[in-house]
C-alpha positions as CSV (number, residue, x, y, z in Angstrom):
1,X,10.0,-19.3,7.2
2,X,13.7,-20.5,7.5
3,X,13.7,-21.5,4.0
4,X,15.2,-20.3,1.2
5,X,14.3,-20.5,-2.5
6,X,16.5,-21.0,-5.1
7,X,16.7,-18.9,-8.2
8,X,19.1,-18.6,-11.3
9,X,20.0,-15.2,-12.8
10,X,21.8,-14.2,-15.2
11,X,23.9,-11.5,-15.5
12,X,22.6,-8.4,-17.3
13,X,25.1,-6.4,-19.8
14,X,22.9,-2.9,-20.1
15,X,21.1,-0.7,-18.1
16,X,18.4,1.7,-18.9
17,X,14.8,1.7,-19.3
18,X,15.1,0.9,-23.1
19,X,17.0,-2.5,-21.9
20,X,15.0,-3.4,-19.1
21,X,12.0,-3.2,-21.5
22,X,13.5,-5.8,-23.5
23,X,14.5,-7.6,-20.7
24,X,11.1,-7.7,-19.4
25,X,9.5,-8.5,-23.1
26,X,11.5,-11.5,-22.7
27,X,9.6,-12.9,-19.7
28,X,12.5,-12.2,-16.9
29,X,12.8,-9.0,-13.9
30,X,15.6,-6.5,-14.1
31,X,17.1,-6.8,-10.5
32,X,20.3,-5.8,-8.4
33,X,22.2,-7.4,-5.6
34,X,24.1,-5.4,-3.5
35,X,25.2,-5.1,0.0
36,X,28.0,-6.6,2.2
37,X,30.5,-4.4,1.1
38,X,30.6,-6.4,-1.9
39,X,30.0,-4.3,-5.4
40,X,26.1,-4.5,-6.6
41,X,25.3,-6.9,-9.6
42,X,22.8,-6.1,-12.5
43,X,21.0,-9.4,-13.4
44,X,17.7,-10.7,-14.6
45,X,15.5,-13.3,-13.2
46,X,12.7,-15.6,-14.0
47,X,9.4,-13.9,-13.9
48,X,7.6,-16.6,-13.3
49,X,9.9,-18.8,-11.0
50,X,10.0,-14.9,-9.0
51,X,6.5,-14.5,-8.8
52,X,5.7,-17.7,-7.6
53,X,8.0,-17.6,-5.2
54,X,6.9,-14.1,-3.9
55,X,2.9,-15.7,-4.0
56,X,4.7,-18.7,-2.0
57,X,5.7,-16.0,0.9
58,X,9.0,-16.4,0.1
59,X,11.3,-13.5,1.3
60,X,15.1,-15.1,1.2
61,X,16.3,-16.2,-2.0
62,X,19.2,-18.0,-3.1
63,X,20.4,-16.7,-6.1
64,X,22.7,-18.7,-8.4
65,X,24.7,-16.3,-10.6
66,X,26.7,-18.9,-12.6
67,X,28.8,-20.8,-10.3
68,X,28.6,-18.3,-7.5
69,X,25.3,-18.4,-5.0
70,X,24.5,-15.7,-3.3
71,X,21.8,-16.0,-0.5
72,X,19.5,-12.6,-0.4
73,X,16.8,-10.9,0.7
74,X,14.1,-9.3,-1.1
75,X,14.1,-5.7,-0.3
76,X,11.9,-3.8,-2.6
77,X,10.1,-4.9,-5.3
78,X,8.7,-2.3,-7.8
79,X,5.3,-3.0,-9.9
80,X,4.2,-0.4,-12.7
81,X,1.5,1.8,-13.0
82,X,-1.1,-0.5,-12.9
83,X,0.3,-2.4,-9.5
84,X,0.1,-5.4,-11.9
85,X,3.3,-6.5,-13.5
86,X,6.7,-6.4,-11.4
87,X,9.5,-4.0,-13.1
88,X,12.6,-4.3,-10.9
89,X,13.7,-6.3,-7.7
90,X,16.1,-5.3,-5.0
91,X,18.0,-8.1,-3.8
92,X,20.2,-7.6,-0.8
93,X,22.8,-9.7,0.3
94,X,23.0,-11.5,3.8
95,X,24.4,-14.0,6.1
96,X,21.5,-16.8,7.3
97,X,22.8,-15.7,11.1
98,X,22.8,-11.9,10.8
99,X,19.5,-9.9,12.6
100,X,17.8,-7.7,10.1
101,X,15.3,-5.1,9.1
102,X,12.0,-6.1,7.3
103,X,8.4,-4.7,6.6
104,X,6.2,-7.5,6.7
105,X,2.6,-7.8,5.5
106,X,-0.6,-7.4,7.6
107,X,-3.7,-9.8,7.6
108,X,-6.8,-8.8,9.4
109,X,-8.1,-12.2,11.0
110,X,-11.8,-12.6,12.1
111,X,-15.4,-10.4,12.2
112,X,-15.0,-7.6,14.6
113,X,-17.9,-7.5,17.5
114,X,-18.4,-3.4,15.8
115,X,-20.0,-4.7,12.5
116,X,-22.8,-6.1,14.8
117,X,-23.1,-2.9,16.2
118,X,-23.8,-0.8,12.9
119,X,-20.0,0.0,12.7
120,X,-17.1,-1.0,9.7
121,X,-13.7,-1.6,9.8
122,X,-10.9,0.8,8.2
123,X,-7.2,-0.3,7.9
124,X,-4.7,2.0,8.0
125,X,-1.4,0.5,7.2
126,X,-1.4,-2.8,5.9
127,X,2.8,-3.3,7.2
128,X,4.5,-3.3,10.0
129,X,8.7,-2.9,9.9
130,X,9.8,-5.6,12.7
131,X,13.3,-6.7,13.1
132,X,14.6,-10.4,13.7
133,X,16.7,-13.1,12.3
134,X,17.0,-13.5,8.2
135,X,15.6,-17.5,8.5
136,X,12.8,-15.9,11.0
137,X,10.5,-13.5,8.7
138,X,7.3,-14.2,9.0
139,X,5.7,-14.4,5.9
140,X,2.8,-12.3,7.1
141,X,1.5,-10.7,10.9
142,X,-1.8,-11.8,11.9
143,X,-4.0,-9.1,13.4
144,X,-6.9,-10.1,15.1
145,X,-10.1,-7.9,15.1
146,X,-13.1,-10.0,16.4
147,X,-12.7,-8.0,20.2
148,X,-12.5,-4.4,18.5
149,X,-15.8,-2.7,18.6
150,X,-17.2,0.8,17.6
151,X,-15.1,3.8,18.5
152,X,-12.2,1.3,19.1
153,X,-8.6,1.4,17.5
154,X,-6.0,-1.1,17.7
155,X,-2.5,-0.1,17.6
156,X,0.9,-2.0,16.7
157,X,1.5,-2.3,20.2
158,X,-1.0,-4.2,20.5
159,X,0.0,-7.0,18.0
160,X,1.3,-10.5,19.2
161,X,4.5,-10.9,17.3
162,X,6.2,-14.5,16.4
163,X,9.0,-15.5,18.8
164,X,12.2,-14.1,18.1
165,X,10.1,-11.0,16.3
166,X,10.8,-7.6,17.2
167,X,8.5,-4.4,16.7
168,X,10.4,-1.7,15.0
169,X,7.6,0.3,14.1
170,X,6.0,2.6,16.6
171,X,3.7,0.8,19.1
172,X,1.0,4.0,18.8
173,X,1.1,3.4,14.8
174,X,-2.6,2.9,14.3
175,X,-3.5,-0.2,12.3
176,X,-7.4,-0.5,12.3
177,X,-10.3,2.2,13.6
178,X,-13.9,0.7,13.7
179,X,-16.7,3.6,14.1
180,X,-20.0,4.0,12.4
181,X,-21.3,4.3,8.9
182,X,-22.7,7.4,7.9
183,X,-26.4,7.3,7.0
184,X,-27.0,7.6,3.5
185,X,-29.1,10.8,2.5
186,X,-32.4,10.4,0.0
187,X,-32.5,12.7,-2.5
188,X,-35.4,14.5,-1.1
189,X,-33.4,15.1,2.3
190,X,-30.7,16.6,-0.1
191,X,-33.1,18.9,-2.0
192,X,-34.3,19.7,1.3
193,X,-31.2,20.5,3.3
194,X,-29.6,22.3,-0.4
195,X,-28.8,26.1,0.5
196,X,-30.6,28.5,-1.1
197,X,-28.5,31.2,-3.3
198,X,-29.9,34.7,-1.6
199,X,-27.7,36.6,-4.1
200,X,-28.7,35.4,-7.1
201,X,-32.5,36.4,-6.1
202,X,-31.2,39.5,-5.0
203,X,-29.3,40.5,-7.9
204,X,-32.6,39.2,-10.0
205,X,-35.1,41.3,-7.8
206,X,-32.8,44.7,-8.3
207,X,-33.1,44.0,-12.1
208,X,-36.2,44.3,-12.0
209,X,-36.4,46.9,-9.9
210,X,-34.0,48.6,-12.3
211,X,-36.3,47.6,-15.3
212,X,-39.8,49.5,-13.2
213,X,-37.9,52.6,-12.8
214,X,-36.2,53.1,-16.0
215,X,-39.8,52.3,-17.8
216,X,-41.6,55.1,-15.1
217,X,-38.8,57.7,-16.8
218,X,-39.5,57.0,-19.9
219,X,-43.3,57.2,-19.4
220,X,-42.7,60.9,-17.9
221,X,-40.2,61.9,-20.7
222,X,-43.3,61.3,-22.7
């Protein structure tokens, strides 16, 4: 936090998925800088100087397009199918004073007092949107969950944010619910509690009522 890390790009000539494949085969990340009224640029970075900088919590980026360097900020970043391999980065541009924007990771910190009572955790967003200075993202929000127990829910509003760190999402947006784990059934329970199909004996018993009477007519036609 309140560093930046410095990557080289390089311009990119094409566009399409057929070039970014190619771009890609050659061990860089199709990406685009834009914002700040200025027009957006097609280039390709590193892949692996990205990445580790990503891994490194890294969310401002200097980017050095030939002479000119551009300080950004990651704003999306798009992985394929898999959620493996990054396809495309989002760079935007901005000024180290200006206040922005920014989804930042959650990290669940510490056993919550419901797993000793029988009960399990369940996250439901694992990001929060906050807004504060570019040099002030915090690489991740640490949510603590050792006071939560069974039947309780802790909401964003409830998080203690970094100085300087704003909440923008909403303070009733639920992050984690802790409440009991189902008992598991045994098979005989199952079998047991399995609903019998009343129709299917029914339609079975008028066949063969059907079958007694049609044989009791024949017998008479005889």
């Amino acid at each position: 936090m309140g560093k930046t890390f410095v990557l080289k790009a390089e311009v990119r000539d094409g566009t399409g998925s057929k070039h970014s494949a190619k771009v890609r085969a050659a061990g860089r990340i199709p990406a685009v800088v834009y914002g700040h009224k200025e027009a957006s640029a097609a280039i390709s970075l590193d892949a692996h100087d990205f990445v580790e900088g990503l891994h490194h919590g890294h969310r401002l980026m200097d980017v050095q397009i030939g002479r000119k360097k551009e300080t950004t900020l990651v704003k999306d970043v798009q992985y394929d199918h898999l959620g493996r391999d990054i396809i495309h980065v989002d760079l935007i541009r901005v000024d180290v004073s200006e206040t922005v924007k920014v989804m930042v990771p959650i990290e669940l910190k510490g056993t919550a007092q419901g797993t000793h009572e029988g009960g399990i955790i369940e996250e439901h967003v694992n990001r929060l949107e906050v807004e504060c200075k570019v040099t002030e993202i915090p690489e991740k929000i640490t949510v603590l969950v050792k006071d939560v127990s069974v039947g309780d829910a802790l909401h964003a509003g409830d998080v203690e944010l970094p100085e300087g760190v704003k909440l923008v999402s909403l303070p009733d947006t639920i992050i984690v619910t802790c409440h009991l784990v189902a008992a598991a059934k045994t098979t005989e329970q199952a079998e047991e509690e399995m609903p019998i199909a009343p129709e299917v004996i029914g339609e079975a018993g008028k066949a063969e009522e059907e079958g007694a009477g049609t044989g009791g007519e024949g017998a008479k036609g005889k």
